[in-house]
Backbone as a printed PyTorch tensor [residue, N CA C, xyz], in Angstrom:
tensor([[[ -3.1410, -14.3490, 125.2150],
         [ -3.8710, -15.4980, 124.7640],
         [ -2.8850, -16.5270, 124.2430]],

        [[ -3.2380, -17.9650, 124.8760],
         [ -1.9230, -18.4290, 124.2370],
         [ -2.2230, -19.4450, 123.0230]],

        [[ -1.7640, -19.9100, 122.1300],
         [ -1.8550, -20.5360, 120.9100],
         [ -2.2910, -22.2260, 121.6250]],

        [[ -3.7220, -22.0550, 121.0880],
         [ -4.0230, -23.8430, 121.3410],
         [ -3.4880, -24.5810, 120.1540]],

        [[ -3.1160, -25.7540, 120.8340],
         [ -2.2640, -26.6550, 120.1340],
         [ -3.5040, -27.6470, 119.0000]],

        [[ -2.8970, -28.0970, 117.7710],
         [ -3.8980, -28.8190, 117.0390],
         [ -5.0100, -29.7980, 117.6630]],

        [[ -4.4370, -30.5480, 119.0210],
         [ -5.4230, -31.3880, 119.6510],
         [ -6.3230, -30.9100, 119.9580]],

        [[ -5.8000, -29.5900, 120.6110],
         [ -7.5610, -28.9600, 121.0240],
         [ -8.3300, -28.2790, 120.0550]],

        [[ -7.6020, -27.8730, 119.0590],
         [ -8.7910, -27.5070, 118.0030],
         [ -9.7800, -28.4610, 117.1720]],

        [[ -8.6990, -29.9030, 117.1560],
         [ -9.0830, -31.1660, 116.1080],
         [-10.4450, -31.6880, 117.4780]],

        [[-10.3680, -31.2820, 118.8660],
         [-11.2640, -31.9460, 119.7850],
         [-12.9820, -31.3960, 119.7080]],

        [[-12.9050, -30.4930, 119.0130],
         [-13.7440, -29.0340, 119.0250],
         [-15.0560, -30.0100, 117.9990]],

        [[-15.8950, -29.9520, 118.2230],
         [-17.2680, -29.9880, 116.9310],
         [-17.0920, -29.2010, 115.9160]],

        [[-18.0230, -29.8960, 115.0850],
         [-17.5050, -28.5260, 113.9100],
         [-18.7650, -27.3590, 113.9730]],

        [[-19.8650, -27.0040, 114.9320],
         [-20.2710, -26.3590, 115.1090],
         [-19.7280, -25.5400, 115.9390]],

        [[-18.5950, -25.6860, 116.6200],
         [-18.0910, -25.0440, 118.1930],
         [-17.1540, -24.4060, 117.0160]],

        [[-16.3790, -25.3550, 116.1770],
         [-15.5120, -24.3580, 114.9870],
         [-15.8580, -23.6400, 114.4070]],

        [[-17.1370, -23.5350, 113.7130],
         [-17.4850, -22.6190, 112.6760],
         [-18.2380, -21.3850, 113.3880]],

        [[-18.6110, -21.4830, 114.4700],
         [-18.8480, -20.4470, 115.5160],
         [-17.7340, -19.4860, 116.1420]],

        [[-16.7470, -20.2330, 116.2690],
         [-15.5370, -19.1470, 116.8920],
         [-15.0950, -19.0600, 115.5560]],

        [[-15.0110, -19.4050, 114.5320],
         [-14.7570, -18.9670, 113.1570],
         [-15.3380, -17.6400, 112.8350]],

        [[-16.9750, -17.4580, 113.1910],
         [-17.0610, -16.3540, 113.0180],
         [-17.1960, -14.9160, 113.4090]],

        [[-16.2570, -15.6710, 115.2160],
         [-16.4130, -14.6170, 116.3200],
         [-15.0170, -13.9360, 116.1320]],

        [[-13.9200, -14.6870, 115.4460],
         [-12.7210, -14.5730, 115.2510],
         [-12.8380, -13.5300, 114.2410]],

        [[-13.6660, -14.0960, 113.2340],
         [-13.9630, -12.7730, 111.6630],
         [-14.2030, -11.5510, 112.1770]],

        [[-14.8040, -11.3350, 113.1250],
         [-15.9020, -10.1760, 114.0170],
         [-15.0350,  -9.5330, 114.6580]],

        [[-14.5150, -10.2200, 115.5970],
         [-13.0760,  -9.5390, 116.2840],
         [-12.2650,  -9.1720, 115.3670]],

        [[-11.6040,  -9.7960, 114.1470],
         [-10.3790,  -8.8500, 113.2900],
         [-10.9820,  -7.8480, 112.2560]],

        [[-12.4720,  -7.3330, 112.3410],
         [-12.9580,  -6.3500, 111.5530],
         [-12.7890,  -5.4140, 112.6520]],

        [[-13.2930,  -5.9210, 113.6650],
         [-13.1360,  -4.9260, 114.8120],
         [-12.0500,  -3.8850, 114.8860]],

        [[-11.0640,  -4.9780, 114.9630],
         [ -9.2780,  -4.5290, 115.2200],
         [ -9.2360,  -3.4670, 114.0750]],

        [[ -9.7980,  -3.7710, 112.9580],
         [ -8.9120,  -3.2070, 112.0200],
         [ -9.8240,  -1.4580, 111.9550]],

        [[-10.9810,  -1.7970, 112.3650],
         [-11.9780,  -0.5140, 112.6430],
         [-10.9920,   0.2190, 113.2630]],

        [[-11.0890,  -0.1220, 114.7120],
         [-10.0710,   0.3240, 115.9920],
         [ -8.6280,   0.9530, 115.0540]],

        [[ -8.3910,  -0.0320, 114.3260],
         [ -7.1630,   0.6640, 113.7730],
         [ -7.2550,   1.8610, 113.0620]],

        [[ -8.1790,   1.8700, 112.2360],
         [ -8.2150,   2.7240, 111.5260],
         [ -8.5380,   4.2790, 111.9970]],

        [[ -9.2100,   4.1370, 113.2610],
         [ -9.6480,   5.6970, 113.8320],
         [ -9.3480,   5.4800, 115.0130]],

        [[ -7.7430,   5.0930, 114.9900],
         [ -6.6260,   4.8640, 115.4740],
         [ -7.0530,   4.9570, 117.0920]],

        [[ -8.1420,   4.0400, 117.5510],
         [ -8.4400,   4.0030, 118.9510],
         [ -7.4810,   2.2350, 119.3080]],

        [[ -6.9900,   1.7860, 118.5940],
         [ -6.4330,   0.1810, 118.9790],
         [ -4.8980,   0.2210, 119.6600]],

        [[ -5.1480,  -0.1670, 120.5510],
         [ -4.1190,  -0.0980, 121.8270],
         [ -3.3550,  -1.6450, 121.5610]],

        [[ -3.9340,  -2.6510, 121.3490],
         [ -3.3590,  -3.4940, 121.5520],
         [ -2.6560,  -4.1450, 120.3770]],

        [[ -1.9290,  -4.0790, 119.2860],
         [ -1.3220,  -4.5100, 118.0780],
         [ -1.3270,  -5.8100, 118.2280]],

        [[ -0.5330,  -6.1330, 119.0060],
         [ -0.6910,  -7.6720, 118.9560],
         [ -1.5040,  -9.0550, 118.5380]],

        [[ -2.5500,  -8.4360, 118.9520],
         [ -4.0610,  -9.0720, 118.7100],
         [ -4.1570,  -9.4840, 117.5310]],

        [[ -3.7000,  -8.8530, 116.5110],
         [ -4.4180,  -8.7970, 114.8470],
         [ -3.1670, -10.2850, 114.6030]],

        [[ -1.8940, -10.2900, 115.3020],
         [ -1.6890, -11.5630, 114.7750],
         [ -1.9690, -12.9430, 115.6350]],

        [[ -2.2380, -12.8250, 116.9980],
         [ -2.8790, -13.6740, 117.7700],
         [ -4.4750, -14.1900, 117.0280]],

        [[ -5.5170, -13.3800, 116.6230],
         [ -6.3170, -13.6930, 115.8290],
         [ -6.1750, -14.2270, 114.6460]],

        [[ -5.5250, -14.0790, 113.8360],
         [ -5.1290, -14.1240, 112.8700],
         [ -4.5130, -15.8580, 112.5100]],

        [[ -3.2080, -16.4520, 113.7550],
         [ -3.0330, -17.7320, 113.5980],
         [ -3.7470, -18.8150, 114.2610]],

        [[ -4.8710, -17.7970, 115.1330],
         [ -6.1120, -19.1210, 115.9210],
         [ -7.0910, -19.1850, 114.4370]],

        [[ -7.2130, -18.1330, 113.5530],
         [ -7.9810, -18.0130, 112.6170],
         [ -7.5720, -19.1810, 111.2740]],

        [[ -6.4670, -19.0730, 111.7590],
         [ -6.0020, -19.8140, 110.1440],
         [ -5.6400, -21.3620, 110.8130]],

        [[ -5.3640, -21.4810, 112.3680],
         [ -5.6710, -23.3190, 112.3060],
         [ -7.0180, -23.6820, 112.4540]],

        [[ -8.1840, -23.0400, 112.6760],
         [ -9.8140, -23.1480, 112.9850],
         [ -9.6850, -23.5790, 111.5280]],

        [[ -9.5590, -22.5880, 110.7940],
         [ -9.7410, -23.1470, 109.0030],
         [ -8.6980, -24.1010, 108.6260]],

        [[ -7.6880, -24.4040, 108.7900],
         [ -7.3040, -25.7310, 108.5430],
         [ -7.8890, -26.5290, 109.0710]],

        [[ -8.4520, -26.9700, 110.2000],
         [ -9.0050, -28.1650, 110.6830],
         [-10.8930, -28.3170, 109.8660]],

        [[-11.3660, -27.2430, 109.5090],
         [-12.1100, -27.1230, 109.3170],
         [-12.1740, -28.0080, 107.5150]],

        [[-11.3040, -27.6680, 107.2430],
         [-11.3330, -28.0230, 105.6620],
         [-10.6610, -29.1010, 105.8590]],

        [[ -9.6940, -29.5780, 106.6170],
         [ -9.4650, -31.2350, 106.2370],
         [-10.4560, -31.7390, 106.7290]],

        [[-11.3870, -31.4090, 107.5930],
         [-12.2380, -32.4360, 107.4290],
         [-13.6170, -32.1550, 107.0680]],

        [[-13.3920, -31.0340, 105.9910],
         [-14.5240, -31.5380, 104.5830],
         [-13.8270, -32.2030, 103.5500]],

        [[-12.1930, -32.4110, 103.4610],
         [-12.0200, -33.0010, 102.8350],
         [-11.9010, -34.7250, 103.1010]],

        [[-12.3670, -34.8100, 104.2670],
         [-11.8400, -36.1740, 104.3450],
         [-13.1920, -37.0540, 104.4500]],

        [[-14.8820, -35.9060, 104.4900],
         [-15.7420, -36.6800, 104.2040],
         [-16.1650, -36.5830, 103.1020]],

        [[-15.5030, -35.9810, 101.9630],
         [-15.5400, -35.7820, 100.3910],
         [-15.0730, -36.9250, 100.1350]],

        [[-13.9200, -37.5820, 100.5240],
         [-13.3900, -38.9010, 100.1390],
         [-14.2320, -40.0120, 100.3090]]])
């Protein structure tokens, strides 16, 4: 999976964001299930999720902060 760049996340609705926001949450409970009764093959994943997870929430919060202003 390859890392989308800020344009395409900043292009996204914020319903299309807060939706893969919480398909992203769903998938890294998953992983970590998988991990735990050690059926998870793929390691990688948990940090591929992990930095699509954390620019979805940056874009997400600058712009509640920028209609707070």
């Amino acid at each position: 999976m390859a890392r989308p760049n800020a344009a395409d996340v900043r292009s996204l609705s914020d319903s299309d964001i807060t939706e893969q926001i919480d398909g992203l949450r769903r998938e890294l409970f998953q992983l970590r299930f998988q991990q735990a009764t050690r059926q998870l093959a793929n390691t990688h994943r948990f940090k591929e999720v992990r930095i699509k997870l954390a620019q979805l929430l940056t874009v997400q919060s600058e712009r509640q902060r920028s209609t707070a202003s």
